[in-house]
Every structure is written in C-alpha cells, then in structure tokens.
DOMILUM-958215 format. One record per residue (C-alpha): residue in three letters; residue number from 1; x, y negated, z negated. Coordinates in Angstrom, 1 decimal, padded with zeros to 4 digits, always signed. Last residue first. Example, Ala and Ser with C-alpha at 12.3 -4.5 7.8 and 13.67 -1.06 7.14 Angstrom:
// residues 2
+-----+-----+--------+--------+--------+
:   r :   k :   east :  north :     up :
+-----+-----+--------+--------+--------+
: SER :   2 : +013.7 : +001.1 : -007.1 :
: ALA :   1 : +012.3 : +004.5 : -007.8 :
+-----+-----+--------+--------+--------+
// end
This chain:
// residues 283
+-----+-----+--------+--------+--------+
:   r :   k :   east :  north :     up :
+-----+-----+--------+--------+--------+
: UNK : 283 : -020.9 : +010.8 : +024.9 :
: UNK : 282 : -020.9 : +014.6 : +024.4 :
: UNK : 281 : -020.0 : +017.4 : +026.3 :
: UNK : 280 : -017.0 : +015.6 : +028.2 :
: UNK : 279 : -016.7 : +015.6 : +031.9 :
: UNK : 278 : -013.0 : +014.5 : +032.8 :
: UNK : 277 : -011.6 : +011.9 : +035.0 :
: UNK : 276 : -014.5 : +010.2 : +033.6 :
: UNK : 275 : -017.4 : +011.4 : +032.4 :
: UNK : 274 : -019.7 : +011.3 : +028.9 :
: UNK : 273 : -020.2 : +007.6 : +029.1 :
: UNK : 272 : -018.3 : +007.0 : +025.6 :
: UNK : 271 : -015.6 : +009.7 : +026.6 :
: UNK : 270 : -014.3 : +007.9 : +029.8 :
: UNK : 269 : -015.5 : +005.3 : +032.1 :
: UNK : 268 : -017.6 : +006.9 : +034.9 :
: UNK : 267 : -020.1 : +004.1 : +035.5 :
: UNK : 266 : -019.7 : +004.3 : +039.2 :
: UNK : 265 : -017.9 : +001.3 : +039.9 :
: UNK : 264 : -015.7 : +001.9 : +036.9 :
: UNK : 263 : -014.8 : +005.3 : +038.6 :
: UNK : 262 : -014.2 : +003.3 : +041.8 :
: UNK : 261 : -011.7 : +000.6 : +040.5 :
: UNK : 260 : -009.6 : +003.7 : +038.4 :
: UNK : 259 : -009.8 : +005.0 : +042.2 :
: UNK : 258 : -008.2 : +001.5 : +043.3 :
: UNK : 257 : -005.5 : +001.6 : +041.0 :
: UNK : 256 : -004.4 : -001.8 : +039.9 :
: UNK : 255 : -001.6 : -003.6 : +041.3 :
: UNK : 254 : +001.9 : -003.9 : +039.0 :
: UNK : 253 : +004.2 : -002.3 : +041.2 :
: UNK : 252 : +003.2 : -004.5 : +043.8 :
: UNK : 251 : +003.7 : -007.9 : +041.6 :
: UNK : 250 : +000.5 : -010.1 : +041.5 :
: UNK : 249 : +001.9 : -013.4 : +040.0 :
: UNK : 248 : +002.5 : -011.5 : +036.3 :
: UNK : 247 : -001.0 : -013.0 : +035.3 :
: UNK : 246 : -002.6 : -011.5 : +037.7 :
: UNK : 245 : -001.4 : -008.0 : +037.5 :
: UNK : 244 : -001.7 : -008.3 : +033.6 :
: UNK : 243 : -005.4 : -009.2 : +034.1 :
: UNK : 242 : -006.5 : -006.6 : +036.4 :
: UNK : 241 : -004.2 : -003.8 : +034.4 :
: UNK : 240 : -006.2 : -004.9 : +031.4 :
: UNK : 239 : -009.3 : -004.7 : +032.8 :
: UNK : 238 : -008.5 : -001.4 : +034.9 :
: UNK : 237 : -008.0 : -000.2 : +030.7 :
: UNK : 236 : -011.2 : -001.6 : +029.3 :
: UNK : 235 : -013.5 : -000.1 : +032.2 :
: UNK : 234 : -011.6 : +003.3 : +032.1 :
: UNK : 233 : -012.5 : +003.7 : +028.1 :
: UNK : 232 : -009.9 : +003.8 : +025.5 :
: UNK : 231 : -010.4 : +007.9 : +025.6 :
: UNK : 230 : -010.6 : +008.6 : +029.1 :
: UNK : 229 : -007.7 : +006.5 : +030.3 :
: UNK : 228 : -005.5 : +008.7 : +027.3 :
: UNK : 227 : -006.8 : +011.5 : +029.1 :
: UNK : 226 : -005.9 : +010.0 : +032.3 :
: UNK : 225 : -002.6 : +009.1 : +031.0 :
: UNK : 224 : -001.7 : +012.6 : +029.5 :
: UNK : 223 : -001.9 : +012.9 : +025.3 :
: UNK : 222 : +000.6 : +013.1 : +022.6 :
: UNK : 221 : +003.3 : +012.4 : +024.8 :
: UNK : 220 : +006.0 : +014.5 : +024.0 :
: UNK : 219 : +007.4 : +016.3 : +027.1 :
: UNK : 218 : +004.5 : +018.8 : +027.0 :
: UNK : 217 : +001.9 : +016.5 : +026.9 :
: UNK : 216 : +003.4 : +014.8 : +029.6 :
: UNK : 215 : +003.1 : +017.5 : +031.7 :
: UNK : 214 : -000.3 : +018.6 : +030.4 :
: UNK : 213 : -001.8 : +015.5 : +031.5 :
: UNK : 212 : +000.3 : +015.2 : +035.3 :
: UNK : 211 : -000.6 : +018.7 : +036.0 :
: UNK : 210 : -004.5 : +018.1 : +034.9 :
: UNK : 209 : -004.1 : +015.0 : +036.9 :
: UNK : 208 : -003.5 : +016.7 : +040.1 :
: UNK : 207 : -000.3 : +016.6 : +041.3 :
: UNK : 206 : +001.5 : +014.9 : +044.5 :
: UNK : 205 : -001.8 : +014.1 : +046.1 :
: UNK : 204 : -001.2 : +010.3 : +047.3 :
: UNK : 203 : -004.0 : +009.4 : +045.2 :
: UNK : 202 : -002.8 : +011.5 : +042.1 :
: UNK : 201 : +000.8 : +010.2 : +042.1 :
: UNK : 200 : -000.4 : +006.7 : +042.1 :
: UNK : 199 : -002.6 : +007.5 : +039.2 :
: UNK : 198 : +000.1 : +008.7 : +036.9 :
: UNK : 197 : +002.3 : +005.8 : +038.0 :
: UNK : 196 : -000.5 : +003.2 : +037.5 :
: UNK : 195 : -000.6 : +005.1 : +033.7 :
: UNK : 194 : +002.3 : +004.8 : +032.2 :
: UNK : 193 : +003.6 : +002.3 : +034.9 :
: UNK : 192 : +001.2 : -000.2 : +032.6 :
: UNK : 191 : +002.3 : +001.2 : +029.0 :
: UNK : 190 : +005.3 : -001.5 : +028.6 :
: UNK : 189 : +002.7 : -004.7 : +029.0 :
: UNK : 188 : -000.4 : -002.6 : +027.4 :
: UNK : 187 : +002.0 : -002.1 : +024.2 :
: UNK : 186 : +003.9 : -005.9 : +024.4 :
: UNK : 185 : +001.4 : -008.8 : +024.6 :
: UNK : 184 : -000.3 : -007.6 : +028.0 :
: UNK : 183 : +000.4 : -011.3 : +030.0 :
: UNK : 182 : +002.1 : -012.9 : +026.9 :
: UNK : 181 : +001.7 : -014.9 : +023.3 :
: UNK : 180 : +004.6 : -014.2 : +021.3 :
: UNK : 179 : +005.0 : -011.3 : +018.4 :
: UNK : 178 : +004.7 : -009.9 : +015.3 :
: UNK : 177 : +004.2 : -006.5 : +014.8 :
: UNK : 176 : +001.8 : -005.2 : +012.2 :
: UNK : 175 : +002.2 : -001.6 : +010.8 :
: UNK : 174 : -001.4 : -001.3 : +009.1 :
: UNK : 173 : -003.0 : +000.0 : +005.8 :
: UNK : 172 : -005.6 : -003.0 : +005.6 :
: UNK : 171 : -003.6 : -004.7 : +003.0 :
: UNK : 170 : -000.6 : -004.5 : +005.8 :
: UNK : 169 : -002.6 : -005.8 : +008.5 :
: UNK : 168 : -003.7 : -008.8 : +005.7 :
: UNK : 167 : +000.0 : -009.3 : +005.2 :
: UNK : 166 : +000.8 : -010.3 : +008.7 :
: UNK : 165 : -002.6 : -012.1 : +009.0 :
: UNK : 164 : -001.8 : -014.8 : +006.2 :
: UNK : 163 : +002.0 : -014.5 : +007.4 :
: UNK : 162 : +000.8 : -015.9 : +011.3 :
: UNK : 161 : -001.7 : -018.3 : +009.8 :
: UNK : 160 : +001.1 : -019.8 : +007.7 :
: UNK : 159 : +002.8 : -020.5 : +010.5 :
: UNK : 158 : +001.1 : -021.7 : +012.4 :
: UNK : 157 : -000.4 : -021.0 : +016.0 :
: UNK : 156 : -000.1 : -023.7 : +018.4 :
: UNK : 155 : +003.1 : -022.2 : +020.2 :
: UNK : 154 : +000.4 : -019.0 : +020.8 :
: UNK : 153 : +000.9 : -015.9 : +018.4 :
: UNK : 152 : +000.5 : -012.6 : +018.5 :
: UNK : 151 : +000.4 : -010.2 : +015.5 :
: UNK : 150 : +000.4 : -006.3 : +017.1 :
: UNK : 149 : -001.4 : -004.1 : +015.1 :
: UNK : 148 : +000.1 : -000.5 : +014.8 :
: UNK : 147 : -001.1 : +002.1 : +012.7 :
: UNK : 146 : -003.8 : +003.8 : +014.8 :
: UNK : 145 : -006.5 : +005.8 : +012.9 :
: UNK : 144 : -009.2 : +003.5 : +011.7 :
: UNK : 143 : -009.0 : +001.5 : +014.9 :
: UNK : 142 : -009.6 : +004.5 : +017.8 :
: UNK : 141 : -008.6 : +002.5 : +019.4 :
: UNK : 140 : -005.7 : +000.0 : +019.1 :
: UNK : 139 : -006.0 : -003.1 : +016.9 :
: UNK : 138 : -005.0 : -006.5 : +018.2 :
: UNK : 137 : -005.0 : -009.5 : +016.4 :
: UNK : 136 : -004.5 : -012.7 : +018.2 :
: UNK : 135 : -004.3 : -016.2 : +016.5 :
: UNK : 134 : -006.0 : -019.3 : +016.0 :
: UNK : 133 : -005.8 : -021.4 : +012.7 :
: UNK : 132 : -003.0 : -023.7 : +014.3 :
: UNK : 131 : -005.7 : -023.9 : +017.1 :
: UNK : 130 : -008.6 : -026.6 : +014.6 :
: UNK : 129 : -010.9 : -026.9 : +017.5 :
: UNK : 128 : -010.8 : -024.0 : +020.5 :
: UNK : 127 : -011.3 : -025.3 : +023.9 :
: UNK : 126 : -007.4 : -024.7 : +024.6 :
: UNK : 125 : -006.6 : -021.4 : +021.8 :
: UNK : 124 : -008.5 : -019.3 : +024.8 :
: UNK : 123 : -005.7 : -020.6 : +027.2 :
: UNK : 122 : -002.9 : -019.9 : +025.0 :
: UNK : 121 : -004.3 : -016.6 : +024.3 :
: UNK : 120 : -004.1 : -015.7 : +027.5 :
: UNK : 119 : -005.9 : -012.1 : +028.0 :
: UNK : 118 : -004.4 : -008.5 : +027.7 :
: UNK : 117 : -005.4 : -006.4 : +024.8 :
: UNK : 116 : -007.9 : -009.4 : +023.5 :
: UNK : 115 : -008.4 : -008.8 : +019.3 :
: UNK : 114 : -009.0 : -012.3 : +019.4 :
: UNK : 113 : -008.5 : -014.0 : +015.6 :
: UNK : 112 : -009.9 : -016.7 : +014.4 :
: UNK : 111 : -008.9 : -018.2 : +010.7 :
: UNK : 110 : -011.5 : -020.2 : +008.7 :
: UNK : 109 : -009.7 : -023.1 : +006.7 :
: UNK : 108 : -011.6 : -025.5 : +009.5 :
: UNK : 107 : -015.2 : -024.6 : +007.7 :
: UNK : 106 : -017.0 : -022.2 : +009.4 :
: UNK : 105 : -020.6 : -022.5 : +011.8 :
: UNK : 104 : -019.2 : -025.0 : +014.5 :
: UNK : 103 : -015.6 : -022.9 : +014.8 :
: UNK : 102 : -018.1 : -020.0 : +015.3 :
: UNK : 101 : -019.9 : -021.4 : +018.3 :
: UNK : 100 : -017.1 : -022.8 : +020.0 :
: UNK :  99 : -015.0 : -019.4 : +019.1 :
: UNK :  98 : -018.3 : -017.4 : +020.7 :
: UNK :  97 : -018.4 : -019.5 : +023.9 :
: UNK :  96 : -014.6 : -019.4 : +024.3 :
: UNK :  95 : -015.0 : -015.9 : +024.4 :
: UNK :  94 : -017.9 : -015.5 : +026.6 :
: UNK :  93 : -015.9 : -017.0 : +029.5 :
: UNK :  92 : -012.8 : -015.2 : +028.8 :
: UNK :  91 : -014.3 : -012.4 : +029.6 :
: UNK :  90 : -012.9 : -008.9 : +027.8 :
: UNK :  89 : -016.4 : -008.4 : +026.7 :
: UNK :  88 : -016.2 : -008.9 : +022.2 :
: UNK :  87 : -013.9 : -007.9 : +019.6 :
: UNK :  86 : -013.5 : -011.4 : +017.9 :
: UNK :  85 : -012.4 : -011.1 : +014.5 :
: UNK :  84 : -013.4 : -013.7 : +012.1 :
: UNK :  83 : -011.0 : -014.9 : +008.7 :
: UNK :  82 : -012.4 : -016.5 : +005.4 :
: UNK :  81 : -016.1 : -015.6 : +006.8 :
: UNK :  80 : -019.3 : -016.9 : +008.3 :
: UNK :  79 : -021.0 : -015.0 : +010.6 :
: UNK :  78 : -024.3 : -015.1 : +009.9 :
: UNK :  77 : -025.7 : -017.8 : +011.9 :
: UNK :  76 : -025.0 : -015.3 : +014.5 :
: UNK :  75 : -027.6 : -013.2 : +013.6 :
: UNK :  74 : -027.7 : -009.9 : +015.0 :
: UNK :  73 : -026.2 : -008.7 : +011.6 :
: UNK :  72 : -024.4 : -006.0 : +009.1 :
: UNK :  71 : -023.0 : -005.9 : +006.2 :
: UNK :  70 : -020.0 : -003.5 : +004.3 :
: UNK :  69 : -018.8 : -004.0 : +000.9 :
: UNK :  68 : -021.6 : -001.8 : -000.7 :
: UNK :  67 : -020.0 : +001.2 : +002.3 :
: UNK :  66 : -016.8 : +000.9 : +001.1 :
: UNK :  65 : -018.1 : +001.3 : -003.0 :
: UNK :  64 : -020.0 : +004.2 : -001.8 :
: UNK :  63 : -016.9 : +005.9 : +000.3 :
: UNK :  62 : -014.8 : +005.6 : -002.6 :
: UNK :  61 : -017.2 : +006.7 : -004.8 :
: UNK :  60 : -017.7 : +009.9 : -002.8 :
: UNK :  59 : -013.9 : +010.8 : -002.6 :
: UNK :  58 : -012.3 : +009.9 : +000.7 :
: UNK :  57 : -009.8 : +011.9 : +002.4 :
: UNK :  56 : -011.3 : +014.8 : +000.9 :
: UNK :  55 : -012.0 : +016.0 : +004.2 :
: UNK :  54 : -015.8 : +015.9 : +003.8 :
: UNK :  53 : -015.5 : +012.2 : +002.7 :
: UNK :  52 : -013.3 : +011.8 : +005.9 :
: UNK :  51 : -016.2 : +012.8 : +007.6 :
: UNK :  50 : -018.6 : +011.6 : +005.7 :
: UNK :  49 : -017.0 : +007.8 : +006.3 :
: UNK :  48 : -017.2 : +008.4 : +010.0 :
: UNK :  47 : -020.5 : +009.2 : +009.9 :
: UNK :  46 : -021.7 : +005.6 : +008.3 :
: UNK :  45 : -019.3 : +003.6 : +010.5 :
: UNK :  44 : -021.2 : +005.5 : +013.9 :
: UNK :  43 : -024.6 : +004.6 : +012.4 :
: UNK :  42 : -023.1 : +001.0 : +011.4 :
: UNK :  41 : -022.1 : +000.3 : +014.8 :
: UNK :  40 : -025.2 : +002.3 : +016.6 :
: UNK :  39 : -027.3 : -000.1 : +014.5 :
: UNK :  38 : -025.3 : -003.3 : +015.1 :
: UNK :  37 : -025.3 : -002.2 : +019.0 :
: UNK :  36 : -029.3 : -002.1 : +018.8 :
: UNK :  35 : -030.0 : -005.3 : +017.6 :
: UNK :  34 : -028.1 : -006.9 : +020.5 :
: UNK :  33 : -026.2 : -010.4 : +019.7 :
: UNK :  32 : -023.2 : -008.4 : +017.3 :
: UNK :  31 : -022.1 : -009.0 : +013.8 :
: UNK :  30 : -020.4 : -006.5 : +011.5 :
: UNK :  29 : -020.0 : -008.1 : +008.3 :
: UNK :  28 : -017.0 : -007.6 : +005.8 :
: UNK :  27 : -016.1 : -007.5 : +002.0 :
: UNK :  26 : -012.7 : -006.7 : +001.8 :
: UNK :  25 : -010.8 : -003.6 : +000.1 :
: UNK :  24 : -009.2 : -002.4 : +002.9 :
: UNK :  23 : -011.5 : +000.7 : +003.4 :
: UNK :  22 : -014.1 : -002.8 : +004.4 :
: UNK :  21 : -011.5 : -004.0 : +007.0 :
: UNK :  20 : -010.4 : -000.6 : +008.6 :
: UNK :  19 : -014.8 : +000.1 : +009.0 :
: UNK :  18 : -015.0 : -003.3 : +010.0 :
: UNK :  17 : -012.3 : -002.8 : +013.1 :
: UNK :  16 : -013.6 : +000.4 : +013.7 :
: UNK :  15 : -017.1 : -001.0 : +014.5 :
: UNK :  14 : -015.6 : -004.0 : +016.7 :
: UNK :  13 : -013.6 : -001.4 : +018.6 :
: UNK :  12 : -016.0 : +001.7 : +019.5 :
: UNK :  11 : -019.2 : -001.6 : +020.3 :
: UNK :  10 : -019.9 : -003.9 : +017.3 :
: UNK :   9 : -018.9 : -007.6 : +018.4 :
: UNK :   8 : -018.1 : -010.1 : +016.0 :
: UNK :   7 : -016.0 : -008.7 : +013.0 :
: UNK :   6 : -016.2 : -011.0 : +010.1 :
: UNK :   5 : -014.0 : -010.6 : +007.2 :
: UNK :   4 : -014.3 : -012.1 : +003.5 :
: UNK :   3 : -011.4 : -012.1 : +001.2 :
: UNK :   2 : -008.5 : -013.9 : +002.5 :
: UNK :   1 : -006.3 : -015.6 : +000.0 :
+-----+-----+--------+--------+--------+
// end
C-alpha cells in the first residue's frame, strides 16, 4: 500500500499536486532543484489551505494535520517515496535525467509516474530501470480542483502498477481514466482544434478573441480558449500542441499557432506572468 508521495518539481502543478496528495491523507514532500520554487510552492500551498479553511471547506484541524503531513526540499537526496511524481520542464531530456537519478535513490518497489500532458511515455519508460513500475499520471491545473486524472499506461507498464495508481486517484478524491500511451493521451489529443481553431479564426481576423471567449462561454464552455490558454499557461499549451503535431507526422490541421509561438517568445504566457492574451492585475 502506498503511503509516502514525492512530488518533484514545485512550480502551479507540482505544488497542487502535493497539496491533492497531503488532503489525501499521505505524507508527501515537495522537491524542487531551486531553493526559491520550494518556498513559493509551500507559500502558495500554505494560502490555499486558508482559503478553503475560510470557506469552511476545511476546519482548522484539518488544515493542521494536512499541513504536519507535508515536507519540503532542494535536496534531491530527499526524494525518496512509495510512489514519485514527476511534474518537471516538459523536456524529455531532463526527464530521463531525474527518473535515472531517482530510480538510483528508491528501491525497485518505488512507482514513477510522469504527469507529461503530451510526451511519449514509451520513450521516457526506455532509459528507465525497473518500467513495469512506470506510469503516467496526469493532473489538470489547477490540481486541487479538477477531477479527472487520466491513468496512462506504456505495454511495459503492469498491471498492478496501473490498479495501485487507479485507486490512489480515487484516495486522493479523483475521477481517474485509464488509458494507452499516445501523442496527447486523450484530453489535450481531443482539445487541440479547441484551441488551434480559436486561434486560426483570430489571425485571419474573423473575431477577436473576446468574441470567440464569450461565445463559447455562452454555448457551455466554462471558459473561451484563450482564457483557458491564459490560465494553464501559453508556454505549456504551444508545448503540447508542438509535441502532438510531431508525433501525429505533422498533419496541417494539427500545426501550432504561430502568434501562440510569439506570445511565448515574448514572455507573455498567461496568468502566472501577468499578460497574455489578456493583462491580469496580478501574476
């Protein structure tokens, strides 16, 4: 049985990630290389938890005993767990370094898991020792508020790893759905026209995106694609258009917007930079 979680990598989704784990019931440790992410991590872990304490979501135990089950670390050396969650730069490169690195410092019961949205899995699970015990877990931002999980597997993946991390979504208050390894799993696979089409009908001046946002708003969607863009962070999203359009052989309908290109060349990536498509009053 799982009891110990390590989250490696404490930017928005590594953070939320521990935060789900520890309101779970496990004792976790944030890890991350820079000294000053940990901090903003935990700082950004710490108000969340008044917030919802404030709602009377969470009763002031409840967020004490969550926050004595949470750790935090620029050690790597640290990270030693029954199951570690990579949420690290979407580079495949550094990935592969950090599994290396933490298959060397757990024992070969450890589970991995990549929370990836869009790379191979199959490739990662390659360098990796021990891949029965490697796996993709993928949370959606913001984590502590968004069900789903999707469960994805490579052909090395067992079994039993699959059900250990099946129920653990469900201890942690998540809807997991299993599936295959594949370029964009399922969610970022289906929601690419969702936003490529939105940004299409921008550069060729059809609508401006407040049009577009507050159409699809008002057919249902609970928020427009470059809102939506905004909020996951325009760097993390061309990313996973990048890699889906390579890994599906290039497709036209699939090629990435080059003004989503531009506003990640320009640092504008959303909320957490304080512009995007949209100027927001705080970053």
């Amino acid at each position: 049985m799982l009891k110990s979680i390590c989250v490696c990598g404490a930017g928005t989704m590594g953070s939320g990630i521990a935060q789900v784990a520890a309101m779970g019931g496990f004792r976790t440790l944030l890890y991350d290389v820079d000294p000053a992410m940990v901090q903003k991590g935990r700082t950004g872990i710490e108000k969340s938890l008044h917030t919802l304490t404030e709602k009377k979501k969470l009763t002031p135990e409840e967020k004490t005993a969550i926050l004595e089950r949470l750790s935090f670390s620029s050690t790597d050396a640290d990270c030693i767990a029954d199951l570690v969650i990579e949420a690290i730069v979407e580079k495949p490169e550094a990935k592969q370094a950090l599994f290396l690195r933490l298959a060397e410092l757990n024992t070969s019961t450890t589970i991995l898991a990549s929370n990836t949205s869009s790379l191979s899995l199959t490739a990662l699970a390659r360098e990796i020792p021990g891949p029965d015990r490697f796996i993709g877990m993928h949370f959606f931002n913001p984590a502590p508020l968004m069900k789903l999980v999707e469960v994805v597997t490579t052909d090395q993946t067992s079994a039993a790893t699959a059900a250990a991390i099946t129920h653990l979504a469900k201890l942690m208050g998540k809807i997991p759905v299993l599936c295959k390894d594949a370029p964009g799993f399922i969610v970022n696979h289906v929601a690419r026209p969702f936003y490529l089409e939105a940004l299409r009908l921008l550069e060729e001046g059809i609508a401006d995106m407040e049009t577009i946002d507050t159409l699809m708003e008002n057919m249902g969607f609970r928020m427009g694609p470059f809102r939506l863009m905004d909020l996951i962070g325009n760097d993390i999203n061309y990313a996973v258009s990048c890699s889906v359009f390579e890994a599906m052989g290039r497709p036209q309908r699939l090629k990435p917007s080059p003004l989503q290109a531009q506003k990640v060349a320009e640092g504008k990536l959303g909320r957490k930079t304080g512009q995007g498509y949209y100027r927001y009053d705080t970053v």
